[in-house]
Structures are given as C-alpha cells and as structure tokens.
C-alpha positions in Angstrom: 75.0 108.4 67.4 72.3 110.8 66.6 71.2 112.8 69.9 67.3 113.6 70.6 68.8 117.4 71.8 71.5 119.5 70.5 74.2 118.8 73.5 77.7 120.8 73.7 80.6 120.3 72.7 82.6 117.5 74.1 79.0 116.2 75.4 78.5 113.6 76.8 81.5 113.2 79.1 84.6 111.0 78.0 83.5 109.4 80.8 79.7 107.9 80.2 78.8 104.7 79.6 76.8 102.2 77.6 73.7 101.5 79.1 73.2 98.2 77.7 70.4 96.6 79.4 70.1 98.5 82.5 66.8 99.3 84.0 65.9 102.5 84.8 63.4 104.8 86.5 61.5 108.5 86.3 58.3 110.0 86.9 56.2 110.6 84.4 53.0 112.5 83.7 50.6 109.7 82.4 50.2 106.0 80.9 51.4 105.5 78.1 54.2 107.8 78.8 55.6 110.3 76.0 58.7 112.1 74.4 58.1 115.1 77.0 58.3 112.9 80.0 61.4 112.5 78.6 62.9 116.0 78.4 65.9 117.3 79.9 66.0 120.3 82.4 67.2 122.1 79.3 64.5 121.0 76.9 61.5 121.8 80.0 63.3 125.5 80.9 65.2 127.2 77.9 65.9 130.6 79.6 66.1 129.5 83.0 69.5 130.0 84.8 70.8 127.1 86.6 74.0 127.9 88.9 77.0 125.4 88.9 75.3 122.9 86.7 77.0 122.5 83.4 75.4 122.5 80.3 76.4 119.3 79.3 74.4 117.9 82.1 71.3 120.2 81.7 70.5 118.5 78.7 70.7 115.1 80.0 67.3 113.2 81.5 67.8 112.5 85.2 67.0 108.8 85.9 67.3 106.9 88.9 68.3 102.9 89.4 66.4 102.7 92.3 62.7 102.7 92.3 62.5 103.6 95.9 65.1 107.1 95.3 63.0 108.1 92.3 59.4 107.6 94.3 61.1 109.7 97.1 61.0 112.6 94.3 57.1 112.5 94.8 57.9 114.9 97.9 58.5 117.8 95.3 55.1 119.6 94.9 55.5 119.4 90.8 56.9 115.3 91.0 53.8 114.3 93.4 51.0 114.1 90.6 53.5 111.4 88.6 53.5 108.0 88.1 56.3 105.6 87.9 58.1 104.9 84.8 60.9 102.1 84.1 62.8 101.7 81.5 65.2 99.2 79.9 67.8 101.2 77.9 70.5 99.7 75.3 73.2 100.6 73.3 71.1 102.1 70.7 69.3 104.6 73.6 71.9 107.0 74.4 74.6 107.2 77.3 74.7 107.1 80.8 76.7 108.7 84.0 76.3 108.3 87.5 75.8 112.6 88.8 75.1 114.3 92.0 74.1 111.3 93.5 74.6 107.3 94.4 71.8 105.8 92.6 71.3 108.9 90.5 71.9 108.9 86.3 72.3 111.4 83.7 70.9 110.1 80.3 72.1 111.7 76.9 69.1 110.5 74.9 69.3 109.3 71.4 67.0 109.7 68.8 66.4 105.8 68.8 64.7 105.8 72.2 60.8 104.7 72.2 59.3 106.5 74.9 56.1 104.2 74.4 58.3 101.0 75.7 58.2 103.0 79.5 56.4 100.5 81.1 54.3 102.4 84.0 52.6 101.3 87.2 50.4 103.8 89.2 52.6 104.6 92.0 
C-alpha cells in the first residue's frame, strides 16, 4: 500500500486493521471537504512537539465512529467553526486502530482515499 504521508518505521502498528466498510466521522472545514481536512497532527504541525505521543500515531488522521463523540469536539475553540464529515473507508483507504479512546480511531491514510466522497451535513 502506498501511504498519503511518509510514516515510520514499523508504521502502522502490527496491530491495525482493515477498515473495510466502516463508517467514519471528522470535522472538517467546508462542503465539499478536501485533502487538508484530512491531514494528520503531523502533516497540520511539523515542528511542534507533542509529549508521549509516538510518531507513528502523529501521522495518523483521528476519526471517530460515533457521530455524537466527534460533534462533542465542537467544544474546542479551533473544532467549533466545522462541519460534520462521514466517511465510508475500504480496503483500498488505509488502516485503522482503536487509540486513546473507546470510539476513537487512528487512520493511516492511503494515497487511494477520495476526500471528495466525505459526505457532509451542516452540524
């Protein structure tokens, strides 16, 4: 698989998974949404320092599977302009881990993902 961001070594994890179908969620700046809404913390801060977060994981795209949990991220003062974004992601999109928390995922994007199939409401 061809990555959309240079990632580590042994990035992803042994451990992440196909997404095959599953439907996601993020905020994202505007309709239609774009490769940017899309970027990993990496990709959005190069020389920013972020403690006890591995790299391998900083260049993942946080996603949520619950549209409630990712609308709750409106409550940050840079999320609260956003607008809902879901996504279907499959086998040819990248992979997938459950981090930090229950219905939180980090996404290891592939080259083959189509930003313009986010399907966004005005939330």
């Amino acid at each position: 698989m061809n990555w959309y961001e240079e990632l580590p070594d042994n990035c992803p994890p042994n451990d992440a998974l196909v997404p095959d179908g599953k439907e996601f969620f993020r905020l994202c700046i505007g309709n239609p949404a774009t490769s940017s809404d899309f970027y990993s913390q990496r990709k959005e801060n190069t020389n920013r320092t972020f403690a006890g977060i591995s790299e391998c994981i900083l260049r993942a795209v946080s996603l949520w599977d619950d549209e409630n949990k990712c609308l709750q991220q409106k409550k940050y003062p840079i999320q609260k302009n956003k607008v809902l974004g879901k996504i279907e992601l499959n086998i040819e999109d990248g992979l997938i881990k459950n981090t930090f928390k229950a219905n939180h995922y980090s996404w290891w994007r592939s080259d083959k993902f189509d930003p313009a199939l986010a399907i966004i409401t005005d939330q």
